[in-house]
N, C-alpha and C positions, 0 to 999 in steps of 0.2 A: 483480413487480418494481416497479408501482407505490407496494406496501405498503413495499418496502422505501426508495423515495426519500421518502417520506410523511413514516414513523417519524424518516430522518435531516433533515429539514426542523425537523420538531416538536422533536426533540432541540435542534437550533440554534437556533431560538424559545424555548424555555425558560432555555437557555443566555443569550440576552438579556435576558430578565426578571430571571434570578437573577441576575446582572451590576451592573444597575440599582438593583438593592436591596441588595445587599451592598459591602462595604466590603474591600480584600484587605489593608490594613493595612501595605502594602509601602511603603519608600519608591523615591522614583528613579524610574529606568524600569520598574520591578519595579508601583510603583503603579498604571498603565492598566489597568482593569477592562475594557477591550475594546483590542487589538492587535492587527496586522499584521504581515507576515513571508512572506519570498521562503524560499525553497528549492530546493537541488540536490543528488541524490546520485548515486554507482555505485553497481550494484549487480549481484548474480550469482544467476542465477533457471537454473531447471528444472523437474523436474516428479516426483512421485510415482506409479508406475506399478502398478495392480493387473491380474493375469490376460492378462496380457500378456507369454507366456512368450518369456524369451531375449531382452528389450528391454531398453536403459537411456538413462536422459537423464543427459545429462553439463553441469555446470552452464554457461554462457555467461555473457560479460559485455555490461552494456547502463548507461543512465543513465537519470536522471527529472527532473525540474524543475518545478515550483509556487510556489503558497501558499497560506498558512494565515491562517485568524482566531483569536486566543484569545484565548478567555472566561473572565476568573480571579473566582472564585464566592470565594475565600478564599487567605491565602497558600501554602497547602498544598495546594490543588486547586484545578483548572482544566478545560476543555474547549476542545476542539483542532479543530474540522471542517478538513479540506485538500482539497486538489483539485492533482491529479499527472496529468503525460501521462508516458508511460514509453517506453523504448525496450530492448527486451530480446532476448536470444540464447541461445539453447542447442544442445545436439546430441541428436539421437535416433538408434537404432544397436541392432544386435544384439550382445550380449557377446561373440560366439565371432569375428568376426568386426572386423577397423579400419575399415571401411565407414560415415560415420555419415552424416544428413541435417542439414543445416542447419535451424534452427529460428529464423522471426525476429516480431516481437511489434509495434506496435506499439499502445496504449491511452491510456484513462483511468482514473483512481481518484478514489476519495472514501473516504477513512479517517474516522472519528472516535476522537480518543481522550479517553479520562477520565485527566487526569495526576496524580500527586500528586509533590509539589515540596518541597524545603527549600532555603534559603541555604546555600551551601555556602563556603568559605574568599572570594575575591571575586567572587563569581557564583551561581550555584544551577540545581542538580541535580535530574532528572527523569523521571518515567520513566510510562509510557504506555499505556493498553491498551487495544483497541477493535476495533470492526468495520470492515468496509468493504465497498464494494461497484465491480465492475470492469467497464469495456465495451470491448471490441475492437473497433478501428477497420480495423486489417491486420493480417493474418497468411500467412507463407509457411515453406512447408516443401518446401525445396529449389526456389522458383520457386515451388510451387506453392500456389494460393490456398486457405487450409483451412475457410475460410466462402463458399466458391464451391457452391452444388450441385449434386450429381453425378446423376442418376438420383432425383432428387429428395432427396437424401439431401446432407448438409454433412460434413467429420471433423473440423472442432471446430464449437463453438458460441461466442456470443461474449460474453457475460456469466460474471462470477465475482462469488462473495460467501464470504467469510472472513472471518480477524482477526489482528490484528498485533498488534506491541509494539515500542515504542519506549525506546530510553536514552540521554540526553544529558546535556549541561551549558553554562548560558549562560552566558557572560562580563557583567562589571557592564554594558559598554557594546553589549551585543544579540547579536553572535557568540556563534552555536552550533554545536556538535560532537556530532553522534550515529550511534545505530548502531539497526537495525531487523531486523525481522524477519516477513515475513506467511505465512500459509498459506491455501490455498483451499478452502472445501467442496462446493464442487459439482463433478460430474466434467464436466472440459473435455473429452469428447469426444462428438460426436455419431451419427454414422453407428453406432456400433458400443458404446454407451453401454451398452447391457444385458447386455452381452459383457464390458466390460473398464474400468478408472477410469483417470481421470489426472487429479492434482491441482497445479496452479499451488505454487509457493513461491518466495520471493526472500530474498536476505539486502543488505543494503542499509546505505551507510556514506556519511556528507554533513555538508554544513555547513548554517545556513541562519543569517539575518540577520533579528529582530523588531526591528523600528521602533516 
């Protein structure tokens, strides 16, 4: 985990050199080689389940809020570090059965993405792709705490690391409107991780404001 906050450290440092040296050619607010910008979305998360017969997560709804720095290397491409606390819900459940458990979330994230951008009629259009890496702060399922351990054993663990995509469009004057999408690759489950997978995913729709 180290290695992975390292690399996105070094990413963001590079990100301001090539900032520094380049030119994005934009005018307006478009022209800032280095920006700021709040963020809020909904969004609707669950989980992907393997060998885990006769389960299903059913999606829930939760929200996130941040920001970001971006770094425009050129009018066409950019880099994006964020930083999001989320708050999420879902349901876990057997198919055969209306019984479900409540699933509740709450974290951090750090996305980066690599954007490539055009001007689009009075604004400009964007779109995003990149990694990220996640830490659970609380988590409860039905009440109960799933990074509490049992027997010395936890049933999730609290780290996640995947990759999203993002698609937006800013208006001339900083309003933005986008839509998202991430997946997780590591299996969120612990106690029983070599037995069965469960992978994080969210689909996610917000505005956000560069200043």
């Amino acid at each position: 985990m180290k290695k992975i906050i390292l690399t996105l450290a070094v990413i963001v440092g590079l990100g301001t050199l090539g900032v520094n040296a380049q030119d994005t050619g934009m005018t307006g607010r478009n022209d800032k080689k280095i920006s700021f910008g709040l963020k809020i979305d909904a969004n609707l998360s669950n989980h992907f389940l393997s060998d885990l017969n006769n389960v299903k997560s059913k999606l829930g709804f939760g929200v996130s809020a941040g920001g970001f720095v971006k770094f425009d290397f050129h009018k066409n491409f950019a880099l994006q570090p964020e930083i999001l606390v989320h708050y999420k819900t879902s349901k876990l459940g057997k198919k055969t059965t209306k019984e479900k458990l409540d699933f509740e979330y709450w974290g951090i994230e750090i996305p980066v993405y690599a954007m490539g951008q055009m001007d689009l009629w009075n604004g400009r259009g964007y779109v995003g792709l990149g990694p990220y890496v996640g830490l659970g702060l609380s988590s409860k399922l039905d009440d109960n705490d799933v990074y509490k351990e049992k027997g010395g054993e936890k049933f999730m663990q609290r780290w996640d690391l995947g990759a999203g995509i993002i698609v937006g469009y800013e208006f001339r004057f900083g309003l933005q409107i986008n839509a998202g999408y991430k997946m997780g690759f590591i299996n969120a489950l612990d106690a029983v991780k070599n037995d069965a997978k469960m992978h994080n995913q969210t689909i996610s729709l917000g505005v956000a404001y560069r200043f």
